[in-house]
C-alpha positions in Angstrom: 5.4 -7.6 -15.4 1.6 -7.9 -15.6 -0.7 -5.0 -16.4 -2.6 -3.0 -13.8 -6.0 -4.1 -13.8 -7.8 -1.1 -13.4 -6.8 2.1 -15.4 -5.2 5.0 -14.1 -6.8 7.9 -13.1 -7.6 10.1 -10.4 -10.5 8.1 -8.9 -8.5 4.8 -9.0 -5.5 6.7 -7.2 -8.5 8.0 -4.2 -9.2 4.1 -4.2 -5.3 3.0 -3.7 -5.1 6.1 -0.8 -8.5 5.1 1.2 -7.2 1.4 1.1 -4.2 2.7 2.3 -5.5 4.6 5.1 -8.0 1.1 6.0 -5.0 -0.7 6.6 -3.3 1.7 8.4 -6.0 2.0 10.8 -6.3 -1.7 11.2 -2.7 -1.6 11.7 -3.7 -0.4 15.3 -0.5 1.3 16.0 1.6 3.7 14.2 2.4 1.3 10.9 6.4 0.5 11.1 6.2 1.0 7.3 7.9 3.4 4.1 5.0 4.1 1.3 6.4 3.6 -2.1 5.7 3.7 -5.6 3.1 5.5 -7.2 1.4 7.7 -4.8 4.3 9.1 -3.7 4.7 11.6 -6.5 1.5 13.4 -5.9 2.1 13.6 -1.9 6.2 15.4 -2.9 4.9 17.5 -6.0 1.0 18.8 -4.9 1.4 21.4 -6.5 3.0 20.0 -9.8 1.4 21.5 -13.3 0.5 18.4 -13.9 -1.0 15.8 -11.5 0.8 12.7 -11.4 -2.0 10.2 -12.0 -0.5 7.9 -9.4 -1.2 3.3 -10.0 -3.8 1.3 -8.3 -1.4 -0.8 -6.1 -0.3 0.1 -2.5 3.8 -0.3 -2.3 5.0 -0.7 1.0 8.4 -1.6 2.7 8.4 -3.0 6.3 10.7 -3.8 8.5 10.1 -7.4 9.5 12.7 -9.6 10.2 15.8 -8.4 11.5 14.8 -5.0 12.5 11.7 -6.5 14.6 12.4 -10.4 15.3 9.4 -11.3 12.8 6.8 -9.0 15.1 5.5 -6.7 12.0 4.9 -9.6 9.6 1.5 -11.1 11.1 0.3 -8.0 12.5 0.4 -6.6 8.8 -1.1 -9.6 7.3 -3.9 -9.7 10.3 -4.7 -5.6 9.4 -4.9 -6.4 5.6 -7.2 -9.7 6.2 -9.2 -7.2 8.4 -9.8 -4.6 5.3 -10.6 -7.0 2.9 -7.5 -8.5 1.1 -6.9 -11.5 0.3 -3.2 -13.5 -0.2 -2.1 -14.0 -4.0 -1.8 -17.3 -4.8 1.2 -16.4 -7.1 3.4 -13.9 -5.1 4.1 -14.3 -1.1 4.5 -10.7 -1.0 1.2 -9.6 -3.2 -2.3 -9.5 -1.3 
């Protein structure tokens, strides 16, 4: 498993929500999608003694295939083209 590229902290965690949000509203419906991953900590435990410092990457599960007869798929990959990502060369799934 590769290393995060940017270091964890609470600036790089505002980063990973605000894309998160970008997305969303490019979505341009109610996103059919589960966050997951590591800024889900700080959203169940606000109030925790200590802040969970949260990861740089945005983990999502959709439901595209069965669920939605493929529908989901290019309407997520249009939102994220529209806020600036870009496809990985490596991993299908990464952008």
């Amino acid at each position: 498993m590769a290393s995060e590229p940017i270091t964890r902290s609470r600036q790089s965690r505002l980063a990973a929500e605000r894309a998160l949000v970008l997305v969303a509203l490019n979505y341009g419906a109610t996103p059919p999608f589960v966050l997951l991953g590591g800024l889900v900590p700080d959203l169940l435990c606000p109030k925790a003694p200590i802040a969970h410092a949260g990861t740089t990457d945005i983990d999502v599960q959709l439901d595209i295939e069965i669920a939605t007869d493929g529908v989901n798929a290019p309407v997520l990959e249009q939102s994220l083209l529209q806020s600036g990502f870009m496809p990985s060369d490596e991993n299908i799934w990464r952008w």
